[in-house]
N, C-alpha and C positions, 0 to 999 in steps of 0.2 A: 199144738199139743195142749190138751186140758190141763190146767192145775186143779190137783189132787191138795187138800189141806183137812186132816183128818176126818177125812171120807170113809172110815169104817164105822158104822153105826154102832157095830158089836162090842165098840171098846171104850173102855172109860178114859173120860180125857176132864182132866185138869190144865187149866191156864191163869196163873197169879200175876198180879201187876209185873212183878219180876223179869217176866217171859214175856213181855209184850216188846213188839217189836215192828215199827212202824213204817209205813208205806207210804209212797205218794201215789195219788187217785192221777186220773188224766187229769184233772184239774188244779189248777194252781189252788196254794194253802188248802187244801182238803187231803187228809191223811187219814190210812185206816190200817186196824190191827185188824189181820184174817185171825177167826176163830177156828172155822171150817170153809170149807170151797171147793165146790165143784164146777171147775168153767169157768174161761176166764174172763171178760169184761160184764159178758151178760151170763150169771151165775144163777147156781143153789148156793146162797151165803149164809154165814153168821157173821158180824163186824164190828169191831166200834167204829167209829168214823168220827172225824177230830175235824171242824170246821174254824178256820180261821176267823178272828172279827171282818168283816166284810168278803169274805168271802162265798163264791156262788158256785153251782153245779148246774150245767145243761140239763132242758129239758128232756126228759126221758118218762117213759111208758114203763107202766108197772105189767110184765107178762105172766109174770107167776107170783105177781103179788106183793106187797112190802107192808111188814111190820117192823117199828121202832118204838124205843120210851126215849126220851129228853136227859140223858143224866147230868149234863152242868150247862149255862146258859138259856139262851133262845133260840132254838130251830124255827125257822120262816120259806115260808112259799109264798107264790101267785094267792093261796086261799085266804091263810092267816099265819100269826105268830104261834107258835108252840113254847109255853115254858120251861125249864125244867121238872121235872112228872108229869108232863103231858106220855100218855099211851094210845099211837094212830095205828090204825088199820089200812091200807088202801088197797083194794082187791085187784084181781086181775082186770087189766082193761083200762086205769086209772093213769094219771099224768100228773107230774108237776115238774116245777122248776126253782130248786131251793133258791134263794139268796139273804145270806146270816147278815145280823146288826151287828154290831157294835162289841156284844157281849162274845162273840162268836158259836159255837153249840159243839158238845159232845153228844153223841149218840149210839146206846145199844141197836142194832139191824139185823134185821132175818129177810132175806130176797129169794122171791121162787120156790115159797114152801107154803101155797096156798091153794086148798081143793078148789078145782075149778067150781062147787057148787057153793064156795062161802062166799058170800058178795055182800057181808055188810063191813059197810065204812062206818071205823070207828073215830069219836078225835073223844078223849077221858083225858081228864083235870084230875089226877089222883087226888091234888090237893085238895079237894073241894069233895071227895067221895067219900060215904061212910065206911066203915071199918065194921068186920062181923067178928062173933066171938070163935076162936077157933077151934080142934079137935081136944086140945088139952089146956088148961089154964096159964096163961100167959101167950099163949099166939092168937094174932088179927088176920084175917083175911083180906082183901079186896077183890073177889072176882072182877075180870077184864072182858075174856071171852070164855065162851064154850060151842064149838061145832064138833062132832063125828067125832066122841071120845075125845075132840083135843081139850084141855084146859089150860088158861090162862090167868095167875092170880099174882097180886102182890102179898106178901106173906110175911107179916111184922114179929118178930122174936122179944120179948122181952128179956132183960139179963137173966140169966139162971136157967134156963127154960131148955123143958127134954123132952122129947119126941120118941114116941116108942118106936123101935126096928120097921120097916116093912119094904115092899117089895113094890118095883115100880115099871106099872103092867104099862108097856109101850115107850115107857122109859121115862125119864127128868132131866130136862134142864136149867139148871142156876147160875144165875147174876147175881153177887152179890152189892146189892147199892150204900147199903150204910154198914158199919159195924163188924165183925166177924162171926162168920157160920163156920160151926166144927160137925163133923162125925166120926167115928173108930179108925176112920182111913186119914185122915189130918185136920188140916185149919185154914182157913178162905179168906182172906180180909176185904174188905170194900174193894171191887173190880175184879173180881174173880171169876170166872167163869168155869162150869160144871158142866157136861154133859155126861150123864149113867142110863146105859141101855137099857132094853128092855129083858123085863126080868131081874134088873142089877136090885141089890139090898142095901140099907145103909140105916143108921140110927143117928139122927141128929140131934145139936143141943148148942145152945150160946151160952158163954161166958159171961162178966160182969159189963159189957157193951153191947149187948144185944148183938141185933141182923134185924137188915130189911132185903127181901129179897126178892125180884122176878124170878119165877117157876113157871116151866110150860110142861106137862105133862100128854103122855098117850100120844105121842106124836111120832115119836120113833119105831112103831113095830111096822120096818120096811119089809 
């Protein structure tokens, strides 16, 4: 039987550290909090995935793709080490075989939600990336990716900082990595995850702590 894990794209889905609720992978010390999922070992995902210090994951094929960002530690493969703010791309068709140091890795993941015609590999050092000015005074951008309407940015909130209303064609979704993001519908703190469909509206704005955020837009109009 497939698992079903907020497989309606139509609906807004909130998930606060609160709500997390954690899983053992087939592999030892490797845990992950399901965001969404459709199918089960070889999935359409969203996850965090919590790697143990020295713990490893078999090798596996990426069939419908994987993207992740690094949020605490060192993720490691066969290739190289990933820091934390490392943002990989690896397209369909691609492999690897993690195994964590010492520091062990968390990591945001999205599996099997990749057009078969995007095929670039990415590996981005957020740390080391310029920051652009953004639509209103006091937000950064970092563009990551863009293919076929999707986008992909990191998006730095300064404290105090308001975002006019608008509407979000194909829909948004947010990780929240540092700080807290608010809008008219509540409050997100660091590890928060947002998924608003398409069409949904919202008016954002932070508080005296900022927000740093992963946003992936246009992706949603299934």
């Amino acid at each position: 039987m497939t698992t079903c894990i907020n497989a309606d794209f139509d609906q807004r889905i909130v998930i606060r550290p609160e709500d997390y609720r954690w899983v053992d992978s087939p592999m030892p010390n490797v845990e992950r909090m399901m965001l969404d999922r459709i199918g089960d070992e070889i999935a359409r995902a969203t996850s965090i995935v919590r790697y143990a210090p020295f713990s490893e994951f078999s090798a596996h094929h990426h069939s419908g793709g994987e993207e992740f960002f690094v949020l605490q530690g060192v993720f490691s493969d066969e290739h190289q080490d990933y820091p934390e703010g490392s943002y990989v791309r690896n397209p369909i068709g691609t492999s690897h075989t993690p195994k964590i140091g010492k520091d062990g890795a968390t990591i945001f993941v999205k599996l099997h939600q990749f057009s078969a015609a995007d095929k670039e590999q990415k590996v981005i050092n957020t740390d080391k990336e310029p920051w652009h000015q953004g639509l209103v005074a006091g937000l950064t951008v970092m563009p990551l990716h863009e293919f076929e309407g999707e986008h992909v940015a990191l998006v730095r909130w300064a404290p105090n900082t308001q975002f006019s209303s608008h509407r979000h064609w194909g829909g948004e979704e947010i990780f929240v990595i540092e700080g807290t993001f608010h809008d008219e519908y509540g409050s997100y703190p660091k590890g928060s995850w947002l998924r608003s469909p398409h069409l949904s509206q919202h008016q954002p704005f932070t508080k005296d702590d900022g927000a740093l955020i992963y946003v992936k837009t246009g992706h949603l109009n299934l």
